[in-house]
N, C-alpha and C positions, 0 to 999 in steps of 0.2 A: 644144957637144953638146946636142941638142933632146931635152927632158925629157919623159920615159912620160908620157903620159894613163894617167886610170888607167880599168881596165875598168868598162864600165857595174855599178853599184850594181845587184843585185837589190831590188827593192821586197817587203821582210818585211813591210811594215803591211796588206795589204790579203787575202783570203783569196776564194779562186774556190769559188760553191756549185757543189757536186757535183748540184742538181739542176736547176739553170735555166742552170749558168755566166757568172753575175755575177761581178762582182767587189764584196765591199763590205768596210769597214773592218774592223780587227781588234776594236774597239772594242766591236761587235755581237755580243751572245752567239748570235745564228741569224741568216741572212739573210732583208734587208728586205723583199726583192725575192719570195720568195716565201713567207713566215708565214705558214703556217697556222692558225693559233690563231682560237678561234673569234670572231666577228664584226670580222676583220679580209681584206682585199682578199687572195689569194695569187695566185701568177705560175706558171704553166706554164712547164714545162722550154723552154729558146732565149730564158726572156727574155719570153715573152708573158703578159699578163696574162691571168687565167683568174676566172673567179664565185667570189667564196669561197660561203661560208652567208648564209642570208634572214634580212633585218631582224630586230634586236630586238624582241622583244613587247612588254617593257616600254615602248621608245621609242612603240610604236606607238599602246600604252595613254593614255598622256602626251596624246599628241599628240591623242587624240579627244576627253579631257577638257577639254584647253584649249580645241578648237573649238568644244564644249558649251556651256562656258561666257562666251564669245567672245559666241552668238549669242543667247542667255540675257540678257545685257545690253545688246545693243543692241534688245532685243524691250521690256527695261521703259524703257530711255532714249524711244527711238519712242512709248510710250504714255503716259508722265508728261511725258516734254520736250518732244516735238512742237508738244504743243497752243499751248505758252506762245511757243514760237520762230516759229509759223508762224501764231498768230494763230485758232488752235483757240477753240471755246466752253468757258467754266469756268462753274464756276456762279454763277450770279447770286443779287442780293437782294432779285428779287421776290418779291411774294408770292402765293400761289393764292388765286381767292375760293370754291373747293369749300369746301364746310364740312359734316361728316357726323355724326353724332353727340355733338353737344356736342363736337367736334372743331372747331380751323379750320385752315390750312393756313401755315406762313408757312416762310421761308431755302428755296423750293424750286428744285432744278434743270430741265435739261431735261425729265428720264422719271423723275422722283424727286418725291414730296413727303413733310416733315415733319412731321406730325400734330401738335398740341397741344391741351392740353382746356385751354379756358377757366373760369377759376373764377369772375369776377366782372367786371360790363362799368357805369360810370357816364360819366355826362353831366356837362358844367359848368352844366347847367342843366336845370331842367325844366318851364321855362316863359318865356316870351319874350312882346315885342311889338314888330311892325314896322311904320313907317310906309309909304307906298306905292313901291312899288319898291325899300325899302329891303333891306338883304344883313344877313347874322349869323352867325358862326362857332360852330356846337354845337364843343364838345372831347371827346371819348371815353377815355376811360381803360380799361386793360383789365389784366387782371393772368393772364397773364404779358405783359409789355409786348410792343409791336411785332407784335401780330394785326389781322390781316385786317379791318375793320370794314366793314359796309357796312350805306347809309343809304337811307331810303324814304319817302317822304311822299302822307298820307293823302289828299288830294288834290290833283295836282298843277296848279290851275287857282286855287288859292289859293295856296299857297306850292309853289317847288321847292327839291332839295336834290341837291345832287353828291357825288362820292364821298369827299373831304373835309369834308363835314357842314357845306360852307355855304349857310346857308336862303337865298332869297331872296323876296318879297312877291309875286306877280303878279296879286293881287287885283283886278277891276277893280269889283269892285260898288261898291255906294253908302252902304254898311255897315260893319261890320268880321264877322270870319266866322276863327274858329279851326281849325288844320290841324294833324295829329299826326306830327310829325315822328321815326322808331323808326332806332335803332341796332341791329344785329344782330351776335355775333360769336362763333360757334357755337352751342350753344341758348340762349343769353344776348342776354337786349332791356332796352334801355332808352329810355326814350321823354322827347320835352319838345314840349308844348303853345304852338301858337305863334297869338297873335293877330295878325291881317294889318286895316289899314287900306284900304279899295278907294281903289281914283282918281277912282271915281263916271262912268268911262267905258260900262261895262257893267249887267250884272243881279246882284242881290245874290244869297245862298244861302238856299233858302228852308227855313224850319227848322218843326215841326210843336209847338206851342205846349203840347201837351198830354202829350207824351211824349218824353223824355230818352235820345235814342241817341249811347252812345259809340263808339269806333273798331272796338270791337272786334264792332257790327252787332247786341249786345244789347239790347232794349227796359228801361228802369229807369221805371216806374209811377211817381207820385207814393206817400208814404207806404208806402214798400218798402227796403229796405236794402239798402246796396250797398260793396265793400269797394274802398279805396283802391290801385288797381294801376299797377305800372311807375315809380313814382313813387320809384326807388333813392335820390336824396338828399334822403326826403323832399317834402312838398305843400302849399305856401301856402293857408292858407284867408283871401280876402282880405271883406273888405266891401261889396263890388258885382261885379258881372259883369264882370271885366273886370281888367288886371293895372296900371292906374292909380289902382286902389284900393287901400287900403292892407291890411296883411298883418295879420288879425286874430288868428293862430295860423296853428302849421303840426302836419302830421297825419305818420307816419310811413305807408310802403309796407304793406301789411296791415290797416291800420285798417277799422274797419268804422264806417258813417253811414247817414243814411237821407235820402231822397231825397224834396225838398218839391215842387221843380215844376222845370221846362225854363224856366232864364229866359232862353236865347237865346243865337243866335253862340255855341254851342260849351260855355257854359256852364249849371251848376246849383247849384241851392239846396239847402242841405243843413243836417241837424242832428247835431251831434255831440257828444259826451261831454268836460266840461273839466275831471272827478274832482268827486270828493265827493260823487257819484250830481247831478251839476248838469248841462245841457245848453244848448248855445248854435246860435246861425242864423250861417251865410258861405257864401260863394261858390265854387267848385271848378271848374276845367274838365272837362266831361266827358268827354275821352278816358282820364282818369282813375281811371272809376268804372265797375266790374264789379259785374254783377247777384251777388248772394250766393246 
């Protein structure tokens, strides 16, 4: 005897929306297919999807902020990273040689400079002698370190000087013939007196036997007094004309002397005060000596 099949099972689990006619699980407290609720997709009756409601604002908010700040960073990346990735200019460690009121220039960049005031500028010397063609490195000191210095010489057919402060002799007379060699490093000068040896190729420098002019284009009269200037560390007053004579005393910057005669090349005779109301005769170069 062939056994009943049994009749088809009704399916209980599933439930038909009455407004689209889906069918979807029992499981779902509303149907999926058409949810209304706000900012979710709903489906039009047959089953067609229909517009639910317009974006979120908030999402919308979100989302301008992040792009804000999205483009915010790549704006300071581009301006700070760039330069260093693509071989941009940074600044350098030159230095400016503007110099403007007791100011000088130094760590400047492109379109930028850093101003500093010079308080105090010395020499490693303030007096020298060269033989012919011979070279000499002045040293400049400056406080605050690392300024701008720049150097000049009083006649540059006696001695020259570069921007390094190395002298050189070009003397060619037949003589010897003193040049004033000045540092400069905002309104701060310091100066060293340099005797040059000629090579005896050319013509010496002719010097005016009866009056005493320093660098500075002042005339010093014989028996007139005159004060001891530029001379920051210090001024040998030696025993003869000349820096292979020996060092009879030395005078500090300010001192004040008086002035006996022009004894030539550069130099003067002078008389000065050695205490105890006493007075002595030496030697000075006259780039030295300012009329009082």
């Amino acid at each position: 005897m062939a056994a009943k099949k049994a009749p088809p099972r009704r399916n209980t689990d599933v439930i038909r929306c009455e407004k689209c006619g889906e069918e979807y699980s029992v499981t779902y407290k509303r149907c999926p297919f058409c949810d209304e609720r706000p900012g979710r997709t709903s489906y039009a009756g047959g089953g067609k999807r229909a517009s639910g409601s317009g974006p979120n604002p908030l999402q919308v908010g979100g989302l301008i902020v992040t792009l804000v700040l999205i483009i915010a960073a790549a704006a300071i990346v581009f301006k700070y990273v760039s330069p260093l990735l693509f071989g941009g200019k940074t600044v350098d460690s030159s230095v400016s040689t503007s110099q403007t009121d007791g100011q000088s220039s130094v760590g400047s960049g492109d379109n930028s400079q850093t101003q500093v005031t010079v308080n105090s500028l010395t020499l490693s010397r303030t007096e020298a002698a060269l033989r012919s063609g011979e070279s000499y490195q002045i040293i400049a000191t400056t406080d605050p370190e690392n300024v701008k210095v720049t150097w000049s010489s009083s006649n540059t057919d006696i001695a020259t000087v570069d921007e390094y402060g190395n002298v050189t002799n070009v003397y060619t007379g037949t003589d010897t013939a003193t040049v004033t060699i000045t540092a400069a490093a905002g309104d701060k000068t310091a100066q060293c007196a340099v005797e040059c040896t000629g090579d005896g190729t050319g013509t010496g420098v002719t010097t005016d036997p009866g009056t005493t002019t320093p660098s500075n284009g002042q005339s010093l009269a014989p028996n007139t007094e005159a004060v001891i200037t530029g001379a920051t560390g210090g001024l040998n007053i030696r025993s003869g004309p000349g820096t292979n004579y020996e060092t009879k005393a030395s005078t500090e910057d300010g001192a004040t002397v008086t002035v006996l005669e022009d004894a030539g090349n550069g130099w003067t005779k002078i008389k000065y005060a050695t205490g105890g109301g006493n007075f002595d005769e030496g030697y000075v170069m006259t780039s030295y000596l300012q009329a009082k």
